[in-house]
N, C-alpha and C positions, 0 to 999 in steps of 0.2 A: 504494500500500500504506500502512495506517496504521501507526504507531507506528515508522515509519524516522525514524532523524535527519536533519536539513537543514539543517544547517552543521559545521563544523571538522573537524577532518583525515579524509580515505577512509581506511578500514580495508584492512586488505591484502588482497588479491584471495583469496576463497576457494579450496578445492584442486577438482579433479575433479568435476564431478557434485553438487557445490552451489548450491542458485538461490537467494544470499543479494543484496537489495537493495544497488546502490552509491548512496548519497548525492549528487543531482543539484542542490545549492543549496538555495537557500532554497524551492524548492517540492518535490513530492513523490517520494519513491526512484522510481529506473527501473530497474526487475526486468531480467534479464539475457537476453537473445535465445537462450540454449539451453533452447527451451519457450514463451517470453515471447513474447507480442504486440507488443512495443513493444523498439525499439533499446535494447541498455545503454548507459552514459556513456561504457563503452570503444569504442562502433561512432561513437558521435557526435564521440567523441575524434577518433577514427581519421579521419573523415570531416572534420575539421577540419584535421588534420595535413594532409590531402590538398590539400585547397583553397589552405593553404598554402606547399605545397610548389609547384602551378599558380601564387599571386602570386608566388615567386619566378622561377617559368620567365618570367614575362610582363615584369616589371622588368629581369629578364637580356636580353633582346629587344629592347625598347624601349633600355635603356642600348645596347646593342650600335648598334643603330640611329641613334641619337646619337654615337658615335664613329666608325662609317662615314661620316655627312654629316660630320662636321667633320675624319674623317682627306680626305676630299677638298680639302678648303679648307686644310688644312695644306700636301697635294701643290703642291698651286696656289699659295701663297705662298713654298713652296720653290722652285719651279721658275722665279717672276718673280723674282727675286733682289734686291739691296734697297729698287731705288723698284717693287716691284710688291705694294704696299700697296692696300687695298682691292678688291682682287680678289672675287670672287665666287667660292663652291667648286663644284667640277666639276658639272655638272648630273647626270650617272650616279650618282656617289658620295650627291650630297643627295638623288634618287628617292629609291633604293636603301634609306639611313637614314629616310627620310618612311615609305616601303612597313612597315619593320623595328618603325618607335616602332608604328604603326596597329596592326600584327599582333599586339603585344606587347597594347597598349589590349584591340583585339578578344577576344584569348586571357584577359585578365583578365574580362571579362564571361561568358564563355563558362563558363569557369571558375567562376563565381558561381552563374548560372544552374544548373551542375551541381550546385552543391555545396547551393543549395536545395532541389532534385528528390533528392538521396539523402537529405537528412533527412526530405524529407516520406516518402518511401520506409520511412526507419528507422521512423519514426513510427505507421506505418501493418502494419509489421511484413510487409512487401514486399521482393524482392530482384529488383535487374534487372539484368544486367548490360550494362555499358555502356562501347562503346570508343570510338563518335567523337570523341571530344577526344582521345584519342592519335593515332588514325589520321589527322584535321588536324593537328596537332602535327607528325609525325613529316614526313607527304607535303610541310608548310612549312619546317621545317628540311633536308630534301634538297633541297629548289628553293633555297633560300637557299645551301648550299653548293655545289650545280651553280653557278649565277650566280656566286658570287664565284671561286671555279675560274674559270668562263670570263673573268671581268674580268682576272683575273689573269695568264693565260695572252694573254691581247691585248694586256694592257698590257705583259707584261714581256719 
């Protein structure tokens, strides 16, 4: 659209049933998706917030997976008591964290990959919906707490 602004503060969200242009930077206003061909800044916002909230799950993962190999290696030098220095950490506990960081890695791209396919989506003024990243998500978070259940339960 011409004559929209393209820099300094977004105006405040119009009321009901207004297709007033929000200012998308220094290039040109993105008219608003009730009617509009093309995503508003609020669907690409949104679409962003998302993506980020996936790099969090996947950092959470990975970190977790990092403290399971090394709470193994903790077990293990606690249990050789004080000459059992250089010990290696339990082999179950280090997979286990290897599998964890991967899965974390893997879900960051996955996640990525998503988050390009809904812009181009917005862009195109498309809607699909789409669950398999949750439904992997969810199915590797219940395997990962079955597994450490069951570690638990053998070990303790």
């Amino acid at each position: 659209m011409t004559g929209a602004p393209t820099g300094g503060p977004i105006p405040p969200a119009p009321g009901p049933g207004a297709a007033s242009p929000v200012p998308a930077g220094p290039g040109p206003a993105v008219p608003p998706t009730d009617g509009g061909a093309v995503g508003s800044a609020r669907d690409h916002l949104a679409n962003e917030r998302t993506f980020l909230a996936w790099v969090r799950t996947g950092v959470t993962i990975m970190a977790f997976g990092f403290v399971v190999a090394r709470f193994g290696l903790l077990l293990h030098e606690l249990a050789g008591g004080p000459g059992g220095g250089g010990a290696a950490p339990a082999p179950l506990s280090e997979a286990t964290g290897i599998v964890l960081v991967l899965a974390g890695a893997a879900l960051l791209a996955v996640a990525f990959l998503r988050f390009l396919g809904v812009r181009s989506d917005l862009a195109a003024g498309r809607f699909r919906l789409r669950a398999g990243l949750e439904w992997v998500l969810t199915i590797l978070l219940v395997a990962i707490g079955i597994g450490l259940a069951a570690y638990l339960f053998a070990t303790g």
